[in-house]
C-alpha positions as CSV (number, residue, x, y, z in Angstrom):
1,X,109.2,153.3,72.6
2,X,107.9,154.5,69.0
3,X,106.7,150.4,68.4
4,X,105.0,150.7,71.5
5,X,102.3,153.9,70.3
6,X,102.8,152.2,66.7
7,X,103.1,148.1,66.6
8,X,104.5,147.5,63.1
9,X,102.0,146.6,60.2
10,X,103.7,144.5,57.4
11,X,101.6,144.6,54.8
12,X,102.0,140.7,53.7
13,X,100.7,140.0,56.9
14,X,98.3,143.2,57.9
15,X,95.9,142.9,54.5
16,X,94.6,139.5,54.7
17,X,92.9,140.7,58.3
18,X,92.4,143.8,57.0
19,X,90.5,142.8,53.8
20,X,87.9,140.7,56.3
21,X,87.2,143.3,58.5
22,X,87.3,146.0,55.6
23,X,83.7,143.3,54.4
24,X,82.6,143.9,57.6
25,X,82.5,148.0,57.7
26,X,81.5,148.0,54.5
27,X,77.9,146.0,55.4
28,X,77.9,148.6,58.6
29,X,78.2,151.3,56.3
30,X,75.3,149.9,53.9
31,X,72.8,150.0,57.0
32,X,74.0,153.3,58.1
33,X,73.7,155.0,54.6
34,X,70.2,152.9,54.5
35,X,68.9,154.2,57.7
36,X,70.5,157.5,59.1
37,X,69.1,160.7,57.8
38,X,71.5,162.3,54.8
39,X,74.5,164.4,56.0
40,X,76.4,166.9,53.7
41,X,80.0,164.9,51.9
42,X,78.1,161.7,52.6
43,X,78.8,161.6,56.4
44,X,75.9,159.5,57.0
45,X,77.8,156.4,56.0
46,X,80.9,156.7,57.4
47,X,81.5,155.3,60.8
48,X,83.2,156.2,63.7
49,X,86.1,155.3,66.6
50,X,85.3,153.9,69.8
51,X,87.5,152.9,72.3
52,X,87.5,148.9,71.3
53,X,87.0,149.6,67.7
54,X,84.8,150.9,65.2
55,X,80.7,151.7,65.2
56,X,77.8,152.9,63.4
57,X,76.6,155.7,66.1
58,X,73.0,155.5,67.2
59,X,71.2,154.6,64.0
60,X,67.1,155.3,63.8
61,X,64.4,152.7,63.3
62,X,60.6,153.2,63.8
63,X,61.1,155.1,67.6
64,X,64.1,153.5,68.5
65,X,67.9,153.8,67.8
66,X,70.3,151.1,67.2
67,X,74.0,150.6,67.2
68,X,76.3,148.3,66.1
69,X,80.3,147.9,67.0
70,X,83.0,146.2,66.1
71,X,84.8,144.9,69.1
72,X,88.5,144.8,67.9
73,X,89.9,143.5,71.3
74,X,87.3,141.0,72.4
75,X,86.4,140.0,68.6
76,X,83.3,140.6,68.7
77,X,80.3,142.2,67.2
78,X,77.7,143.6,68.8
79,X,74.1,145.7,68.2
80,X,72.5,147.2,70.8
81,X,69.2,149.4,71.0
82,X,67.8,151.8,72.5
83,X,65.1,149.5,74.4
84,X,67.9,147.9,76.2
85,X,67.8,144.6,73.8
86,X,71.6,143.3,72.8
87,X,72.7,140.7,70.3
88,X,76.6,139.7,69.1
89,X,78.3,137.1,67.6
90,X,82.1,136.3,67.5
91,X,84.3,137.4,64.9
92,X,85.5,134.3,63.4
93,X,86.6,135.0,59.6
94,X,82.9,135.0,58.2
95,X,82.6,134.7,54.7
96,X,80.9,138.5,53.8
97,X,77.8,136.4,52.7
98,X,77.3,134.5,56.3
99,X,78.1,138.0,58.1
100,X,75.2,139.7,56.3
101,X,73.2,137.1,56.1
102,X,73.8,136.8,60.3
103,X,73.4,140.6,61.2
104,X,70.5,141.0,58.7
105,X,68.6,138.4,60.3
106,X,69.5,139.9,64.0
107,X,68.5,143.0,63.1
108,X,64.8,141.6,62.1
109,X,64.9,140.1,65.1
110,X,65.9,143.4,67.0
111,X,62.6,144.6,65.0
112,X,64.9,146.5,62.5
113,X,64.3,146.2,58.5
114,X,66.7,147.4,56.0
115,X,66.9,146.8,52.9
116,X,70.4,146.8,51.3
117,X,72.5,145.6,48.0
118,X,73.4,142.1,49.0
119,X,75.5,141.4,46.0
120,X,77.8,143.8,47.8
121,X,78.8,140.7,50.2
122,X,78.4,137.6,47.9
123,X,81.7,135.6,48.8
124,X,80.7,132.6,50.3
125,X,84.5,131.3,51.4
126,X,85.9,131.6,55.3
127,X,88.2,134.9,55.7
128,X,91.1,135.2,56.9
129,X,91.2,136.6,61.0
130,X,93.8,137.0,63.0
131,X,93.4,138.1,66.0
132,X,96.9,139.1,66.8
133,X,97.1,141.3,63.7
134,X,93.8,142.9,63.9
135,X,95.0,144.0,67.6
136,X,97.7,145.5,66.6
137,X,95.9,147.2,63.6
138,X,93.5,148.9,66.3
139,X,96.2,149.8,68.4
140,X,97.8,152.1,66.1
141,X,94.3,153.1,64.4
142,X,93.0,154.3,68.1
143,X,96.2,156.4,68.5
144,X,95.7,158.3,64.8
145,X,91.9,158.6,65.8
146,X,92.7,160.5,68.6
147,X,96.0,162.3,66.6
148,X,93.5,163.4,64.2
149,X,90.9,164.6,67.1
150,X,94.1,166.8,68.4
151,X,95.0,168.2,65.0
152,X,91.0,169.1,64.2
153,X,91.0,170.8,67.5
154,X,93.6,173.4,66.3
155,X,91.5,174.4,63.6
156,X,88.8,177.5,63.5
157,X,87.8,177.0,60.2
158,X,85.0,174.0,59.9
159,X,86.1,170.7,59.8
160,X,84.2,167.4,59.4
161,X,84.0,164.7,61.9
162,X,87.1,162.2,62.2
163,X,85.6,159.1,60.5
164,X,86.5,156.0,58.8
165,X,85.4,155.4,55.3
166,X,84.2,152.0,55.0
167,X,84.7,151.8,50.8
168,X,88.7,152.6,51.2
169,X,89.0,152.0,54.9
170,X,91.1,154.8,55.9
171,X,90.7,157.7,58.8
172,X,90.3,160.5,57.4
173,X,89.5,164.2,58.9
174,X,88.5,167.6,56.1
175,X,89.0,170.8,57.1
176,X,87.1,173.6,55.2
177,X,88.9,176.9,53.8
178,X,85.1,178.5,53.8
179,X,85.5,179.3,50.1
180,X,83.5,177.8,47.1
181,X,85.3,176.4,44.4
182,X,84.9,179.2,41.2
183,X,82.5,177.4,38.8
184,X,81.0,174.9,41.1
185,X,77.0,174.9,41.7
186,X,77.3,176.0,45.1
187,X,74.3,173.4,46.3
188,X,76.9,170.7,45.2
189,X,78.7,170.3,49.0
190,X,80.4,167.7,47.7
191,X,82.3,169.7,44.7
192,X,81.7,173.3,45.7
193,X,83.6,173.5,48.8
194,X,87.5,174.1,48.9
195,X,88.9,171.6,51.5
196,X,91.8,169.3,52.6
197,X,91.4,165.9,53.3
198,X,94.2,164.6,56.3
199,X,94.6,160.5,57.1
200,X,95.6,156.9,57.3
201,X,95.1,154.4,55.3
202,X,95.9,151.1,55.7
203,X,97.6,150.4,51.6
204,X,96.4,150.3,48.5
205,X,97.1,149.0,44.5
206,X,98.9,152.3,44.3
207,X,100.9,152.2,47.7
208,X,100.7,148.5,49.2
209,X,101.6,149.7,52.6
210,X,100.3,151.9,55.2
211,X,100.4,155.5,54.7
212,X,99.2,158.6,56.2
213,X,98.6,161.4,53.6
214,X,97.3,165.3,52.4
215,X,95.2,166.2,49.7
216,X,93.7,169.2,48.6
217,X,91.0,169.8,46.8
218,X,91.4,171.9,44.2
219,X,94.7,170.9,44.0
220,X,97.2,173.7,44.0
221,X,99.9,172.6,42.1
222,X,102.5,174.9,44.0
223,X,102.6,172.6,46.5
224,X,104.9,170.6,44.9
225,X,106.9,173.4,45.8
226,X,106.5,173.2,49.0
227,X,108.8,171.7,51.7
228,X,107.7,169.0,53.6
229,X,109.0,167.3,57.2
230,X,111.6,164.7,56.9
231,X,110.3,161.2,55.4
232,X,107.4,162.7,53.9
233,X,107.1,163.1,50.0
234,X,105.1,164.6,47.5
235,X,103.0,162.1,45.5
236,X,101.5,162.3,42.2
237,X,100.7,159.0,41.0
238,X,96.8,158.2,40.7
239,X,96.6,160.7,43.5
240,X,98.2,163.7,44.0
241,X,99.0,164.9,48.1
242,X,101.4,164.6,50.3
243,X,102.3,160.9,51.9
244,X,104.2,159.6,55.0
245,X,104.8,156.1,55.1
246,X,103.7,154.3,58.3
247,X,107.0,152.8,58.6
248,X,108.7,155.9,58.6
249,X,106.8,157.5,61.4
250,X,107.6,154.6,63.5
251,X,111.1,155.0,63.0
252,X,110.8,157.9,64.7
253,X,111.7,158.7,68.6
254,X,109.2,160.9,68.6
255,X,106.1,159.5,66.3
256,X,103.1,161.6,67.7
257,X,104.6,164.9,67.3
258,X,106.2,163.9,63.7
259,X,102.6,163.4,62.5
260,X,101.0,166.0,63.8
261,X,103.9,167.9,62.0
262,X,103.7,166.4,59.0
263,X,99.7,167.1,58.9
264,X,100.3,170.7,60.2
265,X,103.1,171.9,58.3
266,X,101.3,170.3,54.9
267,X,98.2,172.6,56.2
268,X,100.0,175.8,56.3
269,X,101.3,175.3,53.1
270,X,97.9,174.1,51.2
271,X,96.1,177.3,53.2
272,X,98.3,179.8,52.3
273,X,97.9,178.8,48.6
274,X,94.2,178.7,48.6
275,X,94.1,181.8,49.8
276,X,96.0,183.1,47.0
277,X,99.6,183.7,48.9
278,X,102.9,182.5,47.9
């Protein structure tokens, strides 16, 4: 049953798939930044879930909006505006050149211009794509979108929006303590605000394989201290949080409640600390 909410991601066969579509989010993420009017902690270039994968949100041009998706179950991308005009191609492993190249153009064509660093998406080869594994990918993705949603929901205190980050590709959700970090310029959002970041990622040089993790920011090194649900382990290499491996939650007979656990329990413990109690 646990398979079922969470397919298993091997990582020798997940990143291939995941590096292409990874270009891709990254060039949706350029046009966002590029376009969308600025949002404190950079929020105007992350993207967001939809039910068949991921998407930009209405973007302005001019006096319309645009949007653009990518269709993880039909493999295809799409843009669509607000004057009822529609373009998409199918995903087929294009090189991060041809993709830019491709959506830049529709987007002219749409009546859109946006001016972005190309060099970003200069690999000319074909990509890997499978379909199979990007599927599975979003399957387990949609589920932690809407974990994440469930976990935010608990929270008074503000939170930001549940988003995927298209430089690191991970979901990620940041609830705010409503304290300023002592000897930050408070105009800094991005440095000024105590907060706790909560999320997925997909692996990375540090840990190859999927992961959900904590961090806090400051860190509060007492929270090594701290105990943490089983499987989950403090971490302190490159970055310092708390991390459950994906394969661990799906060992579980009961994965959702496990991870909301894992994010609750590690949320207590960073709180309490921040707001100076043992």
């Amino acid at each position: 049953m646990a398979q079922s909410v969470f397919p298993l991601l091997p990582a020798d066969e997940l990143h291939p798939s995941r590096d292409t579509i990874h270009i891709y989010s990254r060039l949706l993420g350029a046009v966002r930044r590029a376009l969308t009017p600025p949002q404190k902690h950079w929020w105007h270039i992350s993207l967001r879930a939809a039910a068949a994968g991921v998407t930009t949100t209405p973007i302005p041009s001019n006096d319309m909006t645009f949007e653009m998706l990518l269709d993880f179950t039909t493999h295809e991308f799409c843009i669509s505006t607000s004057e009822g005009d529609w373009w998409d191609m199918t995903l087929r492993g294009q090189s991060g050149r041809d993709f830019a190249e491709e959506t830049l153009g529709a987007l002219r064509t749409l009546g859109v211009e946006v001016k972005i660093d190309r060099s970003q998406f200069s690999d000319t080869g074909r990509r890997p794509y499978d379909t199979t594994t990007i599927e599975d990918y979003w399957h387990a993705a949609s589920q932690i979108d809407i974990l994440l949603k469930q976990f935010k929901g608990d929270l008074r205190e503000e939170t930001s929006p549940v988003q995927l980050w298209p430089h690191h590709f991970d979901f990620s959700m940041v609830w705010f303590s409503g304290r300023l970090v002592p000897g930050q310029d408070p105009a800094d959002a991005a440095h000024a605000d105590e907060q706790m970041a909560f999320g997925f990622s997909t692996g990375d040089e540090g840990t190859p394989e999927p992961y959900f993790y904590v961090t806090a920011y400051p860190w509060q090194e007492a929270l090594l201290q701290c105990d943490l649900p089983a499987g989950a382990t403090w971490h302190t290499e490159e970055w310092k949080g708390a991390l459950l491996l994906y394969r661990t939650l799906i060992q579980s007979e009961q994965p959702r409640e496990q991870l909301l656990d894992f994010w609750g329990t590690t949320h207590q413990a960073g709180a309490r600390l921040m707001n100076g109690q043992p």
